[in-house]
C-alpha positions as CSV (number, residue, x, y, z in Angstrom):
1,X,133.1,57.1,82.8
2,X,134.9,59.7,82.1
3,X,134.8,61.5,78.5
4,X,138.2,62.6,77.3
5,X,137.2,63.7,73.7
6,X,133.9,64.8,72.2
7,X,133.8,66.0,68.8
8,X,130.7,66.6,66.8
9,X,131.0,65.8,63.3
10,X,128.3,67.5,61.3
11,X,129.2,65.5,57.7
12,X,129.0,62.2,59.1
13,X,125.8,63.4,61.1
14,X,127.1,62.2,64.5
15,X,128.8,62.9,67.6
16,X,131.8,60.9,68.2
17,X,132.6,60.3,72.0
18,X,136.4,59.0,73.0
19,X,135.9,57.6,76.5
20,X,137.6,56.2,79.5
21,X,136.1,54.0,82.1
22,X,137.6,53.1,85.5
23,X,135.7,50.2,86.9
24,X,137.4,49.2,90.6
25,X,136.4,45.4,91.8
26,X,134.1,45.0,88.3
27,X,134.4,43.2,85.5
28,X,134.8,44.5,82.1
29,X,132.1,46.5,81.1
30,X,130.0,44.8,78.4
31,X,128.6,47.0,74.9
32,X,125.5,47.2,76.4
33,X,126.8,48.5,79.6
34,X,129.1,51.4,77.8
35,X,125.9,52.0,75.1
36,X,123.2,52.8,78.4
37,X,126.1,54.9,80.2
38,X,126.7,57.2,76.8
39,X,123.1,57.5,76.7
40,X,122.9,58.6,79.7
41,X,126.0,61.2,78.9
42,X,123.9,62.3,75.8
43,X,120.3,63.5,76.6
44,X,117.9,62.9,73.8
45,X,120.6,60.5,71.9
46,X,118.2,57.1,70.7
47,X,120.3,53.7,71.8
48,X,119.1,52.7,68.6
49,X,121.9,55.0,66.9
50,X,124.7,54.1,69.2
51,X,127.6,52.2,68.1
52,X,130.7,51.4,70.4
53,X,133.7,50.8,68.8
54,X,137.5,50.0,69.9
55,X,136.8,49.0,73.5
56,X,139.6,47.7,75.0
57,X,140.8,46.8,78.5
58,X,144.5,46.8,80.1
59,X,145.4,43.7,81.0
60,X,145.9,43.7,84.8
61,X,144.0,47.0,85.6
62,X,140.5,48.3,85.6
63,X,140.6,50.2,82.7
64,X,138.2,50.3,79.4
65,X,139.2,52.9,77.1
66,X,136.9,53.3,73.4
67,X,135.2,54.7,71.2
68,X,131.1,55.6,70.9
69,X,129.6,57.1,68.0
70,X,125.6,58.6,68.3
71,X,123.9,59.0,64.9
72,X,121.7,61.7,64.3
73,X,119.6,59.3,61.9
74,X,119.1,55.8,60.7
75,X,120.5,57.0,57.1
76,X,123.7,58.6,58.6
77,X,124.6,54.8,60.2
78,X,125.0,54.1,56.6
79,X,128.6,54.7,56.8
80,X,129.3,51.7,59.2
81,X,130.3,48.4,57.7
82,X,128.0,45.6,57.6
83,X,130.2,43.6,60.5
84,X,129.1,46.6,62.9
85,X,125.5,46.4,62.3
86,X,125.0,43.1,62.9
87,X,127.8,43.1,66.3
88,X,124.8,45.5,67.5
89,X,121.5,44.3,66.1
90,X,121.3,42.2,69.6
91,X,121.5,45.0,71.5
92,X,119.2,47.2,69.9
93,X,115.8,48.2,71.5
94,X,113.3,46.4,67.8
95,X,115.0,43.2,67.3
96,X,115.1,44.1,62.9
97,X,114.8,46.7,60.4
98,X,111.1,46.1,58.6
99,X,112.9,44.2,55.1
100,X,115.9,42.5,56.4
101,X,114.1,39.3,57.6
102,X,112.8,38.5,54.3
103,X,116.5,38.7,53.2
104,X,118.3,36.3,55.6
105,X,118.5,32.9,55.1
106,X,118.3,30.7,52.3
107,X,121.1,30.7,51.4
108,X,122.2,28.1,53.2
């Protein structure tokens, strides 16, 4: 993976990673793939706080280019719309937030 942009973005409380990954004879990465590797690229960032965003692949070439975001705090992932949180509840490490169980469902 190669990083092309890093910015860190102090109001927002995050870093904000802009990536490009070559990946010869592979499939396309998947998010959990991309969130262990910008782990791995950020000591002491919690995969908890990682959000991947705008991943795309060029048809016809081994190319993945996107977008990674590492919160400094549960509060500061405020910002990201509810669509994003629950793309990534999946793949993070405690299945749910203490509270949000008792407010899924019945609806139905």
């Amino acid at each position: 993976m190669q990083i092309k942009e890093r910015k860190e973005n102090k109001i927002l409380n995050r870093v904000e990673i802009s990536f490009s990954w070559k990946h010869d004879k592979k499939s396309t990465p998947s998010r959990t793939e991309v969130m262990d590797l910008v782990q791995t690229l950020e000591p002491g960032s919690d995969r908890d706080l990682i959000v991947v965003k705008n991943c795309s692949t060029r048809f016809g070439q081994p190319l993945t280019t996107g977008l990674a975001f590492i919160y400094g705090s549960k509060e500061a992932m405020a910002v990201e719309p509810g669509y994003i949180h629950k793309r990534h509840e999946s793949l993070r490490s405690s299945s749910s937030p203490a509270g949000e169980e008792s407010s899924e469902g019945g609806d139905e």
